[in-house]
C-alpha positions as CSV (number, residue, x, y, z in Angstrom):
1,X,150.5,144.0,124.2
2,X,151.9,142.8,127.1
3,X,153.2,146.1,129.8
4,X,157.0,145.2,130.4
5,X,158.6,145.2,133.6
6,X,161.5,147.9,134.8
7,X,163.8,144.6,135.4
8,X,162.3,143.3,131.6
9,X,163.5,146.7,129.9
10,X,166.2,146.5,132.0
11,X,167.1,143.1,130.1
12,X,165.9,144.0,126.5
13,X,168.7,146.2,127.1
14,X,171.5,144.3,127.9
15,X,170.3,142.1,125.3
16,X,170.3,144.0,123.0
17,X,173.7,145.6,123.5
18,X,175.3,141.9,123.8
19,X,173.5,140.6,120.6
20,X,175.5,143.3,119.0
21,X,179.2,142.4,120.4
22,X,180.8,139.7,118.5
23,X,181.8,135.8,119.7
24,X,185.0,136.4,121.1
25,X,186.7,133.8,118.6
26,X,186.7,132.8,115.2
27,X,185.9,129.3,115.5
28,X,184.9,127.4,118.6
29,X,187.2,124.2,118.0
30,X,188.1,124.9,121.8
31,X,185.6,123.1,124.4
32,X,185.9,126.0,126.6
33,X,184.5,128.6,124.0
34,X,182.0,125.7,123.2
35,X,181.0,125.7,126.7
36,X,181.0,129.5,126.3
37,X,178.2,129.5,123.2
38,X,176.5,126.8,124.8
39,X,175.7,129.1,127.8
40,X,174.7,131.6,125.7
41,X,172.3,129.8,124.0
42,X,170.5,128.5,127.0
43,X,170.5,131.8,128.0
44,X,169.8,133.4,125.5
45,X,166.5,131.3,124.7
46,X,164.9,131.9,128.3
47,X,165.7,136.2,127.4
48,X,163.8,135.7,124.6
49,X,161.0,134.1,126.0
50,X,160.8,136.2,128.7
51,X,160.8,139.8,126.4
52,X,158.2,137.8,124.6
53,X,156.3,138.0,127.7
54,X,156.9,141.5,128.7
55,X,160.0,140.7,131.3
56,X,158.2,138.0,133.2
57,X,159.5,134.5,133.5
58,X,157.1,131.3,132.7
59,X,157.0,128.2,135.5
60,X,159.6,126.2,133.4
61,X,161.9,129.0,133.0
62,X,161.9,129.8,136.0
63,X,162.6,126.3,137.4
64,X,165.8,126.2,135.4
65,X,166.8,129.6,136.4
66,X,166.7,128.0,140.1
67,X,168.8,125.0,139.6
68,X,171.1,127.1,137.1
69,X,171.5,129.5,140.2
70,X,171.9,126.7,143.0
71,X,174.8,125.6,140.6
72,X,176.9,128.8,140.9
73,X,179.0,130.6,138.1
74,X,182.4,129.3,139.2
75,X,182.8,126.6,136.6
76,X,182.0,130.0,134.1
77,X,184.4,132.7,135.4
78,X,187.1,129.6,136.2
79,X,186.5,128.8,132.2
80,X,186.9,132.6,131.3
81,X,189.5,133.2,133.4
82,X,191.5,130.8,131.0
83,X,190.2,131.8,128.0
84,X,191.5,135.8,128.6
85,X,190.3,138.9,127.2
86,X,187.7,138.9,124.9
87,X,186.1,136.3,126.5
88,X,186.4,137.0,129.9
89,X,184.2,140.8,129.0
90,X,181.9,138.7,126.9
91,X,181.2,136.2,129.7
92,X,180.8,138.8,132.5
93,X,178.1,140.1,130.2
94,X,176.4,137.4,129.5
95,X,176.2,136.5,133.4
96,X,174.9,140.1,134.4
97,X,172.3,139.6,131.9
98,X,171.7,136.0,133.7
99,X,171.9,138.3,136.9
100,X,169.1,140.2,135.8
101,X,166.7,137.1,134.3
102,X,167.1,135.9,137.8
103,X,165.1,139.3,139.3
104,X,162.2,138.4,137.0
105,X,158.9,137.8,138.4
106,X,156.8,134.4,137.6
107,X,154.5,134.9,134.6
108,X,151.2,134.3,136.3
């Protein structure tokens, strides 16, 4: 087994607490909460990769973590700024768990 880092229990955390919450609409007919679940899946594959591997990001991951970051979260809090409450708590979630991948340390 793999030792997990503070910042990887840190994320299994907040993972595991947003996993929980519920898509903040029925359907996702509107390209703004597709946008929305399309982030989350990107994200949500690297957290699982990097629990996998005991809070530790591999090369690849960590590459898109870099330009993801170099491209900024306004485009994201402009889209859940329109899209209002649910979304707006469930985005700010999903980028403080992004905030957190991006502490991660290179899986060596």
């Amino acid at each position: 087994m793999i030792a997990e880092t503070p910042d990887g229990a840190r994320l299994r955390r907040l993972w595991h607490e947003h996993r929980a919450a519920p898509f903040p609409a029925a359907t996702t007919a509107d390209p703004r909460l597709q946008e929305v679940a399309l982030f989350e899946s990107w994200l949500g594959s690297i957290v699982e990769a990097a629990l996998s591997r005991g809070g530790r990001l591999g090369a690849a991951h960590m590459g898109m973590v870099r330009i993801r970051e170099a491209e900024g979260n306004q485009a994201m809090w402009a889209l859940a700024g329109e899209l209002g409450e649910p979304a707006r708590s469930y985005v700010a979630r999903l980028l403080a768990i992004e905030d957190v991948v991006r502490k991660l340390p290179a899986d060596t």
